[in-house]
C-alpha angles and dihedrals in degrees: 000000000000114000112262133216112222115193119240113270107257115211120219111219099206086064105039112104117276106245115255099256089052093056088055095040094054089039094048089054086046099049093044097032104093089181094071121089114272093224092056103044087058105052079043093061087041083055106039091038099033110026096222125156118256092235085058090050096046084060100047113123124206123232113185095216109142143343098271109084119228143164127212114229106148118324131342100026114251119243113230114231129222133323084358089072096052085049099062095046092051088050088052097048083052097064085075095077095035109130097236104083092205103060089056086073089033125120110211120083101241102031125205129240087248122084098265111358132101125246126277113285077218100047085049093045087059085041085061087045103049088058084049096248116135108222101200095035087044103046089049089045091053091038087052095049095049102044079049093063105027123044115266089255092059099055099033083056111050094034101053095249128140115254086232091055093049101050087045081055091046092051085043091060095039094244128147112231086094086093092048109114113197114236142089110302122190123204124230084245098060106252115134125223111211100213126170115256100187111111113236110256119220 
């Protein structure tokens, strides 16, 4: 095989991953600031906390079933902390005066403009610009930090992302989880762990 000359990886820095202090700082102004659209500020806590993409929360549905707010990523639901929580309910309580007849009956959390159908994953994605939060920097900023504090099963568990992508996210932001096998683990001492043995689904 002849040798061959590979260019240098060019990192694009529209998509590198905002710095930690960044992502707070931009969810911090998005959670206080009461000018910026509702709508906005609540796909951009599901962003910046959860680290979700903007085409899955485009497709999340609401179901009234109790007074803790939670939203279902992956199992268990997630509870939404404060204000984050007052938020939502305010959003969904807004539906109700939105012009489209047809969205005030509607299921899904951000409804379309068409009868039954959710809004648009890129009219969502300006909505996230024009309050100056990066979808795609700010979602792998907030995956990387979080694969960085709690084990790969955890996370891939409860938001909805494959073990596989996680650990690949793990090994990305230099963390060590990567080593961390699921299952139940018991100490020399005698103290049990209870850890969740269920594989992440996709």
């Amino acid at each position: 095989m002849p040798r061959l000359a590979l260019p240098p990886q060019v990192i694009n820095q529209d998509q590198a991953p905002l710095h930690q202090h960044c992502r707070l700082a931009i969810l911090r102004r998005t959670l206080n600031d009461d000018s910026l659209p509702l709508r906005a500020r609540i796909a951009a806590a599901l962003v910046l906390l959860y680290a979700q993409p903007v085409t899955r929360i485009a497709r999340l549905t609401v179901n009234d079933d109790g007074a803790t707010v939670t939203v279902r990523l992956g199992d268990p639901p997630s509870p939404l902390p404060e204000p984050v929580d007052d938020q939502m309910r305010a959003h969904m309580q807004s539906r109700q005066h939105l012009p489209y007849a047809s969205s005030r009956r509607s299921q899904w959390l951000f409804p379309g403009r068409q009868p039954g159908q959710p809004m648009n994953p890129v009219s969502l994605q300006v909505h996230l610009r024009e309050i100056g939060v990066p979808p795609q920097r700010g979602r792998t900023s907030a995956i990387r930090q979080l694969v960085l504090q709690v084990p790969v099963p955890g996370i891939a568990k409860a938001l909805g992302y494959h073990y596989e992508t996680a650990t690949r996210l793990v090994t990305e932001a230099g963390g060590t989880w990567s080593r961390y096998a699921p299952g139940n683990h018991q100490r020399s001492t005698g103290r049990h762990q209870s850890l969740d043995e269920t594989n992440p689904q996709e």
